[in-house]
C-alpha positions in Angstrom: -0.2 -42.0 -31.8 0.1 -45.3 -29.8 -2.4 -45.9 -27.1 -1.9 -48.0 -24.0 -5.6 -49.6 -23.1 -5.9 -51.3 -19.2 -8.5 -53.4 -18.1 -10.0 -54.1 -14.7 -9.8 -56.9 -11.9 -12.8 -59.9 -13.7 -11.7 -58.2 -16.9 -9.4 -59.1 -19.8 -7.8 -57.6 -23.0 -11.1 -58.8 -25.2 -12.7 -56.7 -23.3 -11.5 -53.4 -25.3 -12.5 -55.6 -28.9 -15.0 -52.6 -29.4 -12.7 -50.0 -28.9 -9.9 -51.0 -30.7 -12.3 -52.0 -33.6 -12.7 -48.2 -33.4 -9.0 -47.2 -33.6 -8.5 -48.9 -36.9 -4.6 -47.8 -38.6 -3.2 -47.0 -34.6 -0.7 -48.4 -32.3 -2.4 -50.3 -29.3 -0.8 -52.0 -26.5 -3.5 -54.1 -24.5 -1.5 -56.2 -22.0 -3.1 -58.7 -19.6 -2.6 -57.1 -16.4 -2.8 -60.9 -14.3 0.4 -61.8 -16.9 2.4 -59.3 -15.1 1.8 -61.5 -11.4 3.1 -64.8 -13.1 6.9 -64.4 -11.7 6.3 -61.5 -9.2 4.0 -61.2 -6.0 0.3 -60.5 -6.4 0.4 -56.9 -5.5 -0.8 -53.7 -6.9 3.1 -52.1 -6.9 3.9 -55.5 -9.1 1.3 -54.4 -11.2 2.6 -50.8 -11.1 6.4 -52.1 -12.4 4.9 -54.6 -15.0 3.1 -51.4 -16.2 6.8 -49.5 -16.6 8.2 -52.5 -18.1 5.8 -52.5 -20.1 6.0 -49.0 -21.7 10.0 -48.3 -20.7 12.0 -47.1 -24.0 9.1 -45.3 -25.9 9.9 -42.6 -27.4 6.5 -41.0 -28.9 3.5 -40.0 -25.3 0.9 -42.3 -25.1 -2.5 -42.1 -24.9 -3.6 -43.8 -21.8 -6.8 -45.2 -21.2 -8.0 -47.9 -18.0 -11.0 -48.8 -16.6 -11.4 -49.5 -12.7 -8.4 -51.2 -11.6 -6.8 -50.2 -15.3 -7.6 -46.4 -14.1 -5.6 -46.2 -11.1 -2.5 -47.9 -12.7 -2.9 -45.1 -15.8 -3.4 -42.4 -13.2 -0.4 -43.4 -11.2 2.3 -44.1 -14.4 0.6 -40.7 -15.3 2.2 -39.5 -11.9 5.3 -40.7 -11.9 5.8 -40.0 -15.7 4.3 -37.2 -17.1 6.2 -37.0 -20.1 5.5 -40.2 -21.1 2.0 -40.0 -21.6 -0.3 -37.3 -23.7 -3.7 -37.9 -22.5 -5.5 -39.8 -19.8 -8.9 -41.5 -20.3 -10.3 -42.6 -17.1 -12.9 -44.8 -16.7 -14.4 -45.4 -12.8 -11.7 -45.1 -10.8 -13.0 -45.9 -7.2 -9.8 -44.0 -5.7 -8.8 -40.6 -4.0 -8.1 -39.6 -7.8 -6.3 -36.8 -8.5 -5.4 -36.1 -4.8 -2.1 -33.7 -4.2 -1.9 -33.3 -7.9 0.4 -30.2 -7.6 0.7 -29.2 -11.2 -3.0 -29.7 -12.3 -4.3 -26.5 -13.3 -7.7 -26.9 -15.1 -9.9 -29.3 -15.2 -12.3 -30.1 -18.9 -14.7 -32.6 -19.2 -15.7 -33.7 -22.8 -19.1 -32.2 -24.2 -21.9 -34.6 -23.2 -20.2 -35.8 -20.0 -22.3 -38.4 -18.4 -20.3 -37.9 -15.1 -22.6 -37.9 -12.3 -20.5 -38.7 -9.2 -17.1 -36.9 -8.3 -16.1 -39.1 -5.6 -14.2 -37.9 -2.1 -11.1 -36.8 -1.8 -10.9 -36.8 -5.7 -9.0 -33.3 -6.1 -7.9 -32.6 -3.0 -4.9 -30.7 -2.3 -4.6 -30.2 -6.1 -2.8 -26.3 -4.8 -2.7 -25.4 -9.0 -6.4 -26.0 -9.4 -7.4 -22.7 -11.0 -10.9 -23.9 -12.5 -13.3 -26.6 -13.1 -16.3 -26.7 -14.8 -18.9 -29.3 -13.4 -21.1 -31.8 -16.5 -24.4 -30.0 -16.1 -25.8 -34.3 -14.9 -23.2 -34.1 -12.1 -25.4 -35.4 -8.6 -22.8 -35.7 -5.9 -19.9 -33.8 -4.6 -17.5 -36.1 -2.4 -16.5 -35.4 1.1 -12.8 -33.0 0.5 -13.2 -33.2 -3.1 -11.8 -30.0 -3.5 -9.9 -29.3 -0.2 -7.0 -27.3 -0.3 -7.3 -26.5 -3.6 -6.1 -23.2 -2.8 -5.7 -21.4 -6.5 -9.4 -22.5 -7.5 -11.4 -18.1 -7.5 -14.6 -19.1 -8.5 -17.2 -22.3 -9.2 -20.9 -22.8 -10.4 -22.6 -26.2 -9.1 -25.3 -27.3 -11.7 -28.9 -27.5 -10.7 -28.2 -31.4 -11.0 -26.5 -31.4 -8.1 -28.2 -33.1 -5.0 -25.5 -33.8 -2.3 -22.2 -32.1 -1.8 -20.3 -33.5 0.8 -18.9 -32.7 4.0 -15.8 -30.3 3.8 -15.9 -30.3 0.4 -14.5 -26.8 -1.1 -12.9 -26.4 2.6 -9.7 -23.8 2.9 -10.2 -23.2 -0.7 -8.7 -20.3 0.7 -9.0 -17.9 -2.9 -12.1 -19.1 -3.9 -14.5 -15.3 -4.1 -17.3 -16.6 -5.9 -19.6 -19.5 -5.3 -22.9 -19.6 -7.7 -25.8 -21.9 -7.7 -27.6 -22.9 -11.1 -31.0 -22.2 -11.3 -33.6 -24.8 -10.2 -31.1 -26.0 -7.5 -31.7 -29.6 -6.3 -29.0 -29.0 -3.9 -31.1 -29.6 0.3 -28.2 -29.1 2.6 -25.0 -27.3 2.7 -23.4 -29.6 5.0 -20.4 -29.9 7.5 -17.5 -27.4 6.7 -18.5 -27.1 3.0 -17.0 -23.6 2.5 -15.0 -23.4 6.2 -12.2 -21.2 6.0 -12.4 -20.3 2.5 -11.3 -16.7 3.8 -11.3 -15.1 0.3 -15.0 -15.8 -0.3 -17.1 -12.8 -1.0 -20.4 -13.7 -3.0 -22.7 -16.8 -2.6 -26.0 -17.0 -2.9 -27.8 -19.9 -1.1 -30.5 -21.6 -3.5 -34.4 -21.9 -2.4 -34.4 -25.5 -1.6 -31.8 -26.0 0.9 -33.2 -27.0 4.3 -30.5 -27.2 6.4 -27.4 -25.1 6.4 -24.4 -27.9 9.0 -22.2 -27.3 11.5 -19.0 -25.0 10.5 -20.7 -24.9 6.8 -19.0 -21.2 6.5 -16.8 -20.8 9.3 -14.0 -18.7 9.2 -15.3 -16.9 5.3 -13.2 -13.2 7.0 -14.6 -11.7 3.7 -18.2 -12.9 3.4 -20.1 -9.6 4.0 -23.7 -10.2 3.7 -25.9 -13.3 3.5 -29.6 -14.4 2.7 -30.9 -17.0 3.9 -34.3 -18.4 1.3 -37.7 -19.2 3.0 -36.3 -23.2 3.0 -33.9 -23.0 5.9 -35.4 -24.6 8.7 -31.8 -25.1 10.8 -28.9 -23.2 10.7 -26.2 -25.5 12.2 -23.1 -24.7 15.1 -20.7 -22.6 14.0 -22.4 -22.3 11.1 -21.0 -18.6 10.5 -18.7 -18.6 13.4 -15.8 -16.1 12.9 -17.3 -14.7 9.3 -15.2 -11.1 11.1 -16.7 -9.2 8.3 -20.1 -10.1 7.8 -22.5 -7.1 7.8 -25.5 -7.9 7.1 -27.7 -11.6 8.0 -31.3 -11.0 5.7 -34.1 -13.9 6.2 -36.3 -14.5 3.1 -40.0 -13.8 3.4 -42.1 -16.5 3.9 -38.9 -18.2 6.4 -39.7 -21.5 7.6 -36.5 -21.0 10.0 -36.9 -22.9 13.4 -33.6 -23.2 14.7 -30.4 -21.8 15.3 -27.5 -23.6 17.1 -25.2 -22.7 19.5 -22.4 -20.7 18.2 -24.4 -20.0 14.7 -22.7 -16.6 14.5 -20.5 -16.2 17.2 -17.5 -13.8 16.9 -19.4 -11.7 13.6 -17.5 -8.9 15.2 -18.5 -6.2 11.9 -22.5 -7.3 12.3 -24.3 -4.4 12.7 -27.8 -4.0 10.4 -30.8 -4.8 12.6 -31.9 -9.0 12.5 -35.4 -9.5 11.9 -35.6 -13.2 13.4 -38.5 -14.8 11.3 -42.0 -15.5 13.7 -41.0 -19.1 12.8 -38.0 -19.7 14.7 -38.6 -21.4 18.2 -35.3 -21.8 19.4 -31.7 -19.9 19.9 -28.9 -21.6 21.2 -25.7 -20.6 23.5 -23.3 -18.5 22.1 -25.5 -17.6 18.7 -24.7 -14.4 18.7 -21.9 -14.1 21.1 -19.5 -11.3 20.8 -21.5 -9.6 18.1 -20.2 -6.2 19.3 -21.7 -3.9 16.7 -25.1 -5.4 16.4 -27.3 -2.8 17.5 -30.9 -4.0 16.7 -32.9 -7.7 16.8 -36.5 -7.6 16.2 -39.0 -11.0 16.6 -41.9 -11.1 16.0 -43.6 -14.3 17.3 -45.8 -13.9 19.9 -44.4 -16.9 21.8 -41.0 -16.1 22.9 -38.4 -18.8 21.3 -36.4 -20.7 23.7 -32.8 -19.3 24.0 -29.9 -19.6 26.8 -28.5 -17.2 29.2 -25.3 -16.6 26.9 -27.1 -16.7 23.8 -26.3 -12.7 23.5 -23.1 -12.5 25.5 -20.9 -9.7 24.5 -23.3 -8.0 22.5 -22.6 -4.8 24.1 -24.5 -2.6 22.2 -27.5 -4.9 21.2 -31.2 -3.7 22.2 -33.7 -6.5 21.3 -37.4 -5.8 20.1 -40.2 -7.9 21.1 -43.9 -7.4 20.4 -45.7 -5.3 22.8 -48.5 -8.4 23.5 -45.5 -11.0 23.5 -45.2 -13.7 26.1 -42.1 -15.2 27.3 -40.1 -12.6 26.9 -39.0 -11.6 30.4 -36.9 -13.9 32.4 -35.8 -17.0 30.8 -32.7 -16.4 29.8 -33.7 -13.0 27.9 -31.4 -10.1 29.2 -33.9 -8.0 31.1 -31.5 -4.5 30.3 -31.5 -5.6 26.4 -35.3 -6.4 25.8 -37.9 -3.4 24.3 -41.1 -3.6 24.1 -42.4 -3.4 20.2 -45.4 -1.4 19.2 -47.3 -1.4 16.5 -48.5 1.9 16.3 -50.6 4.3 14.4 -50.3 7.8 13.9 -53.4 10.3 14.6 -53.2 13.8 14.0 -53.9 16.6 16.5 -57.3 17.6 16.6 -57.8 20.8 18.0 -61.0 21.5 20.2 -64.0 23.9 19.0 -66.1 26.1 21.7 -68.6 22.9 21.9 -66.4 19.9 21.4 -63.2 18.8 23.1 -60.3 18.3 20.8 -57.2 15.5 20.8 -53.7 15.9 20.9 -51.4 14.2 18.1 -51.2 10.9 19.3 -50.0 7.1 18.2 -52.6 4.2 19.6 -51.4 0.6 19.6 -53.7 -2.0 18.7 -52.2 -4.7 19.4 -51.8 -3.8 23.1 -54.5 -0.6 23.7 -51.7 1.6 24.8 -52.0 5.4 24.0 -48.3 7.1 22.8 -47.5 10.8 22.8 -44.0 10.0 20.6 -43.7 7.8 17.4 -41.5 5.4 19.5 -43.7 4.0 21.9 -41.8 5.6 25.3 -44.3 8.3 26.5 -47.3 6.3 27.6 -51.0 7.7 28.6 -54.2 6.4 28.5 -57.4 7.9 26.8 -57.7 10.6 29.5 -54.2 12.3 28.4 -55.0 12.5 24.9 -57.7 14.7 25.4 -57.1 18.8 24.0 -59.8 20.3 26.6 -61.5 23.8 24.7 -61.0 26.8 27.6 -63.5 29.6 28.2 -61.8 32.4 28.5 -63.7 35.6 28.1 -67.6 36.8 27.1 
């Protein structure tokens, strides 16, 4: 096996002493890369044709191996011919790697992978990309890392990782299954992460993230349920704009939740189990639930009535909104006055029929939030103290 070893701008040949040392008995070309500029122009394409010059009438695949500079030459002889070469070994490549790669199908990193950054744009487009498994050290996802890669079904991002980037796994458009490791590090899911991936089914967001961005899962058509954990304090525009099938929207206990933008999930036309908004949660913005046709029950529970818009519910045409019975801010506003119940908490009292001496009561439900006496377990037949009364009548001697 012969293998081809390319160093880096500031680098030379010497520079791969210790790993040819370790190749002892194998064929290794180690050209100096600035020899290849002495009688052509000082450009990386010159450095590309000394490259095929180099290598041109070899029968047996190399084994390729560069570092910086040396990586992108490998990676782009690689390209342009495949059957030339057996194996790449990459070594920081600060390029767009294997962007539009159109016959990469997997993806294996060796066993004790100290790979901590996959930078943007690295696989994008690569339409073949059936599966990857992430080095359990890896820290960073790159902005369109994996864009377009439109055969990838299903990925697990290690607890390692801290940042992916913006659009990262965007129109990943067969990717079902998203899972998070364990002891997550991950704090935001941020711009278009997941947008349009419209085959997505299953993802489970990790206790830890704090802020879910704009568009993060716009456009997932077969997303059908979400939780949100207790860590979420914003949910971002758009965030689950257009998610047509989404069913069910579940806020952890404990939900530090305090915001959701405009547009959050507008256009969630199959939404329809009741929304318990966490007491948290001070502010609603336009559109957030626009066009949410099904939705048929929102309850909140903070006293204080969060701040919303006067389209926040537009087009919910079936939507009757809960609010606690001692709640402030809760008419006017912006809150649609035909959409807005009033909330009891109520308890239940049996009958209590009267004796010759003593009146008795009727079955009954008091509030005590509010004081207010109930003759039905909803809350709609109001009395007072007077009406609950079961009066004993004389009737004969």
């Amino acid at each position: 096996m012969e293998y081809c070893l390319l160093h880096g701008l500031g680098q030379s040949p010497a520079d791969w002493a210790a790993v040819e040392a370790g190749l002892p008995g194998q064929k290794i070309l180690c050209p100096d890369l600035a020899a290849w500029w002495a009688d052509r122009p000082v450009t990386y394409e010159s450095l590309l044709e000394g490259l095929e010059a180099q290598c041109a009438g070899r029968e047996e695949a190399m084994v390729l191996c560069g570092c910086s500079l040396g990586a992108i030459l490998a990676l782009d002889y690689a390209w342009r011919h495949p059957r030339q070469v057996s194996a790449l070994v990459l070594i920081a490549p600060r390029v767009r790697m294997f962007q539009s790669c159109s016959n990469l199908d997997s993806v294996t990193f060796a066993e004790g992978s100290r790979l901590e950054t996959i930078n943007n744009f690295a696989f994008n487009d690569c339409g073949k990309l059936t599966s990857i498994e992430f080095p359990s050290g890896t820290k960073s996802i790159g902005n369109q890392a994996f864009t377009y890669c439109t055969s990838l079904t299903s990925i697990k991002i290690p607890s390692s990782v801290t940042t992916i980037g913006e659009n990262a796994f965007q129109r990943c458009s067969n990717l079902s299954s998203v899972t998070f490791a364990e002891e997550s590090q991950l704090k935001d899911i941020n711009k278009s992460v997941f947008s349009y991936c419209s085959n997505l089914t299953s993802i489970e967001i990790p206790e830890g993230v704090e802020t879910i961005g704009e568009s993060a899962f716009y456009g997932c058509n077969k997303l059908k349920s979400i939780t949100i954990p207790k860590t979420v304090t914003i949910i971002g525009v758009q965030a689950f704009n257009n998610c047509e099938n989404l069913i069910s929207v579940e806020f952890a206990e404990e939900s530090r939740l305090t915001t959701i933008q405009s547009s959050a999930f507008s256009d969630c036309f199959n939404l329809t189990d009741d929304i318990e908004i966490p007491s948290t949660v001070t502010s609603i913005g336009e559109y957030a639930f626009y066009r949410c046709s099904k939705l048929s029950s929102m309850t909140f529970s903070r006293k204080t009535a969060p701040s919303i818009e006067e389209n926040t519910f537009s087009g919910c045409s079936t939507l009757n909104i809960y609010v606690p019975c001692d709640g402030t801010g809760y008419a006017g506003n912006g809150w649609p006055e035909d959409k807005v119940k009033t909330l009891h908490n109520l308890d239940h009292l049996d009958a209590v029929p009267p004796t010759c001496t003593k009146d008795g009561t009727k079955e009954y439900w008091y509030c005590p939030d509010c004081g207010g006496y109930f003759l039905d377990k909803d809350g709609e037949i109001e009395t007072d103290e007077a009406g609950i009364i079961w009066c004993y009548s004389l009737q004969s001697m």
